[in-house]
C-alpha positions as CSV (number, residue, x, y, z in Angstrom):
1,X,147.7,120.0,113.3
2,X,146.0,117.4,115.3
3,X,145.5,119.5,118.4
4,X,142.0,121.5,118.1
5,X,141.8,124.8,120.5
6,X,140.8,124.8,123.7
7,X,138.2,127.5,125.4
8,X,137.3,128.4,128.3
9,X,133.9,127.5,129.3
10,X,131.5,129.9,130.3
11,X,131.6,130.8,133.7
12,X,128.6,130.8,135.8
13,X,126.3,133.7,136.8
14,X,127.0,133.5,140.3
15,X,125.1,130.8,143.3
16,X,122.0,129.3,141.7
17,X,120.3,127.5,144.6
18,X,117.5,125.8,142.3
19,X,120.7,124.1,140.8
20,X,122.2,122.8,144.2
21,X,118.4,121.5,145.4
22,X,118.3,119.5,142.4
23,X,121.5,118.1,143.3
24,X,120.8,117.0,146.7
25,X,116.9,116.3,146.3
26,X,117.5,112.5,145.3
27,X,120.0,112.5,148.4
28,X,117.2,113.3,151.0
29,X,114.8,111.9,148.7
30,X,117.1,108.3,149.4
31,X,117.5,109.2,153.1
32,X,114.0,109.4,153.7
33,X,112.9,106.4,152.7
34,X,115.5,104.5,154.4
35,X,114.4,105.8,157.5
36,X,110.6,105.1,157.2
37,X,111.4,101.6,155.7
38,X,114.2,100.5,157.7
39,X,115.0,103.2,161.1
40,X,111.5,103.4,162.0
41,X,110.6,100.0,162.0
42,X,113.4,98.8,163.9
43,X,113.0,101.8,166.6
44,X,109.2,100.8,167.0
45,X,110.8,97.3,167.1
46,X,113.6,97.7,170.2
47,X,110.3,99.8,172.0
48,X,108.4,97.0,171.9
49,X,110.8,94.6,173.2
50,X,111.8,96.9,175.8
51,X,108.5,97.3,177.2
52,X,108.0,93.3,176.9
53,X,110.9,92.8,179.0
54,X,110.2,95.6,181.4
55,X,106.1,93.8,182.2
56,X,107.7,90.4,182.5
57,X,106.9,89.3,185.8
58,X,106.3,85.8,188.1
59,X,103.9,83.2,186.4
60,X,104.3,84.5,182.8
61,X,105.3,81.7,180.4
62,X,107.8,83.0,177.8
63,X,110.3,81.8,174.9
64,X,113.7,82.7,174.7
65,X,115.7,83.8,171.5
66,X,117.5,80.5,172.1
67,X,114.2,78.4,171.9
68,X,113.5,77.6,175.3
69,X,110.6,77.7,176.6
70,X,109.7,77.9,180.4
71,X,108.1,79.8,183.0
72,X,109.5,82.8,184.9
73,X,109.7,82.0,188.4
74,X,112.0,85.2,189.5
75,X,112.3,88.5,188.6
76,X,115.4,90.6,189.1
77,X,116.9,93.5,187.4
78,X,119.0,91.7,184.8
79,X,118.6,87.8,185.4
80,X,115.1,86.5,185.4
81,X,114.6,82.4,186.7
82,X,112.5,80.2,184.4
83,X,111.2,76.6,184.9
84,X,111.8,74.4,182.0
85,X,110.6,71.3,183.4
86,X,109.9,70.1,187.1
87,X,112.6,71.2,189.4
88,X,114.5,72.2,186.8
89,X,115.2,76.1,187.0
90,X,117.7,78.1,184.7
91,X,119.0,81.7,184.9
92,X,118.6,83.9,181.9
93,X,119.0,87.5,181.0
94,X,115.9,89.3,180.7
95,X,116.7,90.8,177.2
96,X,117.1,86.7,175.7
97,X,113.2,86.5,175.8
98,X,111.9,87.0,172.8
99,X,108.2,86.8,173.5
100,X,105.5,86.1,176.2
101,X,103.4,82.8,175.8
102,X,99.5,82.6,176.3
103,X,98.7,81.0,179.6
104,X,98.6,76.9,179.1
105,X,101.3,77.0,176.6
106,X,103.7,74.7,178.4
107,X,101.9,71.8,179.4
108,X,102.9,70.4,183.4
């Protein structure tokens, strides 16, 4: 009485790959623009920095990620010295430097 009849739906034809692209299109669609607006970037980013930190050398005024600004005195493999002020060296990691200063920056 208040139940209607129930039928079967009609089955499919067999594998329609037109069907399944149209699925998955907005998918990759979505996956690549999140790598040319966000991966990209950030790898082109890292290389950057890595090759910053790699020319860092003696004499080469720089600023740290924590603000503080000196100039490199020592080069090793990890650690690098910078001169904040007069007599006054500190040890930092290489990859804290954020970015190399024009010569003259930090005034003596």
């Amino acid at each position: 009485m208040f139940i209607n009849d129930a039928y079967a739906a009609a089955g499919s034809a067999g594998f329609d790959p037109e069907s399944l692209l149209r699925n998955f299109l907005p998918l990759i669609l979505l996956f690549a623009l999140f790598y040319f607006l966000a991966i990209r970037p950030q790898l082109k980013r890292q290389k950057e920095h890595r090759a910053l930190i790699e020319a860092l050398q003696a004499g080469d005024e720089v600023a740290t990620s924590g603000g503080v600004l000196g100039k490199v005195t020592k080069v090793s493999d990890d650690i690098i010295s910078l001169e904040v002020a007069e007599k006054v060296v500190i040890k930092v990691q290489r990859a804290s430097v954020q970015m190399v200063l024009p010569k003259g920056t930090i005034k003596d």
